[in-house]
C-alpha positions as CSV (number, residue, x, y, z in Angstrom):
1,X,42.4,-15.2,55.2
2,X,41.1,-15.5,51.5
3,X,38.4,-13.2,51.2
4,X,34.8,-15.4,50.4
5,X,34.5,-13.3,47.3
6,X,37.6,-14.6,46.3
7,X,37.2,-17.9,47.0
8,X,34.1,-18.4,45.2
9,X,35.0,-15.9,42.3
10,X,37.7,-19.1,41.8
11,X,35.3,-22.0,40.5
12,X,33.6,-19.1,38.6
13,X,36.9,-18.2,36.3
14,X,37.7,-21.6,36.5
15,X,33.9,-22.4,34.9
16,X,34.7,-19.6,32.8
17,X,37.8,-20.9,31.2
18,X,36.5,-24.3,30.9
19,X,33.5,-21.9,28.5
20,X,36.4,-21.0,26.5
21,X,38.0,-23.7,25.5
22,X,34.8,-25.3,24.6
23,X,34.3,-22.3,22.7
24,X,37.1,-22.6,21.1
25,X,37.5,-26.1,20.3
26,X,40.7,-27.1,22.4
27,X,39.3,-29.8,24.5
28,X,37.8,-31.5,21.4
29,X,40.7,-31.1,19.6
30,X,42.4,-33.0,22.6
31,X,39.9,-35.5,22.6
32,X,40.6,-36.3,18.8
33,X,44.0,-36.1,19.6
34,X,43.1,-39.3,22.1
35,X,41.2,-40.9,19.6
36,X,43.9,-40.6,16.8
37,X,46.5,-41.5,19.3
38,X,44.1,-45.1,19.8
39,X,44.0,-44.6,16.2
40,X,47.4,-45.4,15.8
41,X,48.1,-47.8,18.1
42,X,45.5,-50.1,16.9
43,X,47.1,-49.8,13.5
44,X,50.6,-50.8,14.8
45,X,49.1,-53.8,16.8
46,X,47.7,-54.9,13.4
47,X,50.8,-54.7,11.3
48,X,52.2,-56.5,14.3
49,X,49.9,-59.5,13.7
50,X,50.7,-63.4,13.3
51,X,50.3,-64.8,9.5
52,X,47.9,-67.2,9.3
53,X,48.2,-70.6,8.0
54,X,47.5,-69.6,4.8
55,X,49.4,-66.6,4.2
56,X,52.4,-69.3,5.4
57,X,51.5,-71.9,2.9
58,X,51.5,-69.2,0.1
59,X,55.0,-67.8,0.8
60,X,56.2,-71.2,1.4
61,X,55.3,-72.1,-2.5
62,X,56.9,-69.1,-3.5
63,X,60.2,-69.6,-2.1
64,X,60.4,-73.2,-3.7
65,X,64.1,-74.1,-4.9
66,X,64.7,-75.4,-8.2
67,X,65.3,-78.7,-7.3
68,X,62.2,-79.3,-5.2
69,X,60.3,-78.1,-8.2
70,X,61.8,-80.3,-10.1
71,X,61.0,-83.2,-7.7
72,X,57.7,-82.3,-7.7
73,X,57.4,-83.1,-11.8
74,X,59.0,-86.2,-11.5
75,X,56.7,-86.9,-8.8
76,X,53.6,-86.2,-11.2
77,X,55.0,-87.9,-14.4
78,X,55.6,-90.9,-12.0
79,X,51.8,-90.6,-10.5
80,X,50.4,-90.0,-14.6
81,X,52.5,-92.8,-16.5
82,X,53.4,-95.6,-13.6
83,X,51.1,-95.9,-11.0
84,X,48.5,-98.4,-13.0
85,X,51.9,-100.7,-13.6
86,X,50.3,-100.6,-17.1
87,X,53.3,-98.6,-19.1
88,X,54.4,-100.0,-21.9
89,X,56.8,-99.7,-25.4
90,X,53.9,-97.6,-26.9
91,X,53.7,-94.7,-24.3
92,X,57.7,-94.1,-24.6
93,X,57.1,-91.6,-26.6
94,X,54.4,-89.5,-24.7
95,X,56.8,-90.4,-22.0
96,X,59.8,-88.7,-23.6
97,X,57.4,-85.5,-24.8
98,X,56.4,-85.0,-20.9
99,X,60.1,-84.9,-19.7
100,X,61.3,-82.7,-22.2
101,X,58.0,-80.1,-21.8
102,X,58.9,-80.3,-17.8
103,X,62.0,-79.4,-18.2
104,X,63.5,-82.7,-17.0
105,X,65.2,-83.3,-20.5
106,X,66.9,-81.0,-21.8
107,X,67.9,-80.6,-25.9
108,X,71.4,-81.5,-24.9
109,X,70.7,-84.6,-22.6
110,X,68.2,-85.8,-25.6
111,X,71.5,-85.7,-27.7
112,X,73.4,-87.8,-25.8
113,X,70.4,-90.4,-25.1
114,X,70.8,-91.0,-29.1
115,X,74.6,-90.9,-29.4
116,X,74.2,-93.4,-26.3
117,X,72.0,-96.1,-28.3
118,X,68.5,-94.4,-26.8
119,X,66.0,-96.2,-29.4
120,X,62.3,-96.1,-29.2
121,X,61.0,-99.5,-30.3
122,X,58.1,-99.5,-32.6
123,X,55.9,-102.4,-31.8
124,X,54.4,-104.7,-34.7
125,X,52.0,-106.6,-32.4
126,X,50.3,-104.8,-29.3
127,X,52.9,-104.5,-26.7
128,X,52.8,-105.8,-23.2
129,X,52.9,-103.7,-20.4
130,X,56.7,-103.8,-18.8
131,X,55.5,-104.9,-15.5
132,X,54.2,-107.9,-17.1
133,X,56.8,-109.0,-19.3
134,X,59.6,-108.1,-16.6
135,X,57.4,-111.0,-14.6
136,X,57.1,-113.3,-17.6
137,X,60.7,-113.4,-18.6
138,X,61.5,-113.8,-14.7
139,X,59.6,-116.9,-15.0
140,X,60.9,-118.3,-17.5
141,X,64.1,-117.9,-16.8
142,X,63.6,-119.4,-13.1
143,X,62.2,-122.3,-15.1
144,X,65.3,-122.8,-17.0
145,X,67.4,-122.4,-13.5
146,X,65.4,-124.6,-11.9
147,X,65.4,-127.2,-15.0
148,X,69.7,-126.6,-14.6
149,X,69.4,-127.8,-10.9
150,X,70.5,-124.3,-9.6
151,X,73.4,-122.7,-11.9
152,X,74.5,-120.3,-9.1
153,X,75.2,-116.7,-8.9
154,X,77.2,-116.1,-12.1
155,X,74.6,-118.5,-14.5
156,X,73.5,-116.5,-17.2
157,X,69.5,-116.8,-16.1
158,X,71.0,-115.1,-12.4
159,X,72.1,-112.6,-14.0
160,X,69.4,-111.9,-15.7
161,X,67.0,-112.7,-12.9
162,X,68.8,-110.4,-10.8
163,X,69.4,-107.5,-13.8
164,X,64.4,-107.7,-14.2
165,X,64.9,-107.7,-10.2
166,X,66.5,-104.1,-10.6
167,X,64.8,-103.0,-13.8
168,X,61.4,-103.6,-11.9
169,X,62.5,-101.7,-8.7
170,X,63.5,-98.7,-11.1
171,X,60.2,-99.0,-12.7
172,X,58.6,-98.8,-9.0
173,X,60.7,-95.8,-7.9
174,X,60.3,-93.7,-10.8
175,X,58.4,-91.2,-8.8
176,X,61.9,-90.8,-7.0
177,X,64.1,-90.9,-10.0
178,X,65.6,-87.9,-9.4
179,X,68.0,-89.8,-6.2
180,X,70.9,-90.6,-6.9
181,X,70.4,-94.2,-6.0
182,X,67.9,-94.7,-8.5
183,X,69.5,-92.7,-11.4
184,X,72.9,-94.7,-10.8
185,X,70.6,-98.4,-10.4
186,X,68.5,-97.2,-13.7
187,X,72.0,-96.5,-15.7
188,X,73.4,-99.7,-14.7
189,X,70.4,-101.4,-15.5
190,X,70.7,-99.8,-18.9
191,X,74.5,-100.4,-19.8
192,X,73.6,-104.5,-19.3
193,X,70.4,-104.5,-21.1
194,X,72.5,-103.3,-24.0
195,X,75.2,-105.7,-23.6
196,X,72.7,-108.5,-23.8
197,X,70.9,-107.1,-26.9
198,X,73.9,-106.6,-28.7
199,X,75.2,-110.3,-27.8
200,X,74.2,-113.4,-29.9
201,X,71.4,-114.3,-28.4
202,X,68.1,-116.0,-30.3
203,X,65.2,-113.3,-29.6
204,X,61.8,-113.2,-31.5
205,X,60.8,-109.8,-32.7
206,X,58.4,-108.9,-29.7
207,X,60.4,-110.2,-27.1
208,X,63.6,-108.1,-28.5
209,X,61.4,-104.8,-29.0
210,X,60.2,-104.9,-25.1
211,X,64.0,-105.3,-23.9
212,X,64.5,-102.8,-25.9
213,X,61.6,-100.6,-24.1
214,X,62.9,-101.8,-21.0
215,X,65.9,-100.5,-21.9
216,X,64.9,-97.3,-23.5
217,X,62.9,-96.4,-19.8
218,X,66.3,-97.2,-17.9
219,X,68.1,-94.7,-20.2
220,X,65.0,-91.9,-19.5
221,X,65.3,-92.7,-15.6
222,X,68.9,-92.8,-15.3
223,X,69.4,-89.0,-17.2
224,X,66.5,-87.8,-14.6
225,X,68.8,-88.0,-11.7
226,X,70.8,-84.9,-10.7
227,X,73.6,-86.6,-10.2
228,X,74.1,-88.0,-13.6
229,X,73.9,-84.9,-15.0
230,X,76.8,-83.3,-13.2
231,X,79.5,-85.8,-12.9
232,X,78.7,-87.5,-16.6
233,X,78.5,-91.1,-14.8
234,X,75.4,-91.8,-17.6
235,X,77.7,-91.6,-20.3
236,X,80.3,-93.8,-18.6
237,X,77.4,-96.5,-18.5
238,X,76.5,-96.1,-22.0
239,X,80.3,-96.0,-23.8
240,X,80.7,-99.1,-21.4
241,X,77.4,-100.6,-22.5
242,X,78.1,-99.9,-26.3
243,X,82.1,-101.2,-26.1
């Protein structure tokens, strides 16, 4: 049997001890050590946490390739020079300063445009927009046709007809420009625009300087495209369009 002395001394060194490490600081220091332990945990559960929306967006932009960078300029030269459908001979040259500040034209590819026949037309009367004289000459030309009774597909106003129809849907797509559908259509385009201005053909000076724009703008879009400038098909056009 435990003695009652001793069984109440117990509480009493037990109270005693307790005293102690008050005294001396170790239970406190165990409750900081609590505290520092939730400390922690609550700074691994932040570095843990989702990115927002934001943070996403932002490292998205950084990690941009080259060639959606790119897009992105053609995309903005197309919104700044053809969205009012009002370009015309005159802004060639503002066009030709944006694409080579972009990045889009290089030194090299300006080069070649020249050795290719790349001319920019300087306008003695106030030029047309593009647009409109693409829709003027279509006009006339269905005029002619229809004058003709027809002509079918190979008549010289068909071809042409059909040549405007593509030159306009360049001129609409030049926001895309970089594709390699609409760089191979705008070289094409270009190569026959200069076989007909270098053929015999009766032209009065305005109407020859805005074929000439047209043809200067199917040059600019067809060297945009990727394409082109790897596998060389925009010179193949032009020493085709200049033989």
């Amino acid at each position: 049997m435990i003695p009652v002395s001793n069984a109440t001394s117990a509480p009493s060194q037990r109270s005693t001890a307790t005293s102690v490490a008050d005294a001396y600081g170790v239970n406190s220091q165990q409750t900081e050590a609590g505290k520092s332990s939730d400390k922690v945990t609550l700074s691994q559960s932040q570095s843990t946490r989702t990115p927002s929306s934001k943070e996403q967006v932002k490292d998205e932009s950084v990690t941009l390739s080259p060639r959606a960078q790119r897009a992105q300029k053609i995309e903005s030269m197309a919104k700044d020079f053809f969205s009012s459908g009002n370009f015309s001979t005159q802004d060639i040259p503002k066009l030709v300063q944006r694409l080579h500040q972009d990045g889009i034209l290089s030194d090299s590819q300006l080069t070649r445009l020249s050795e290719g026949g790349f001319d920019i037309p300087q306008p003695n009367t106030k030029p047309e927009d593009l647009k409109s004289f693409i829709k003027e000459q279509r006009n006339d030309l269905e005029s002619a046709l229809a004058k003709k009774g027809g002509g079918g597909e190979s008549g010289s106003e068909s071809v042409l007809i059909k040549l405007l129809n593509e030159a306009e849907s360049v001129l609409d797509g030049m926001g895309n420009a970089q594709s390699v559908q609409t760089s191979q259509k705008a070289a094409r385009v270009s190569a026959q625009l200069n076989v007909y201005l270098r053929a015999d053909v009766e032209l009065t000076q305005n109407s020859r300087e805005q074929w000439q724009g047209l043809k200067s703008v199917m040059q600019l879009a067809a060297s945009m495209g990727e394409n082109q400038q790897a596998n060389g098909q925009l010179s193949s056009y032009l020493a085709l369009g200049k033989a």
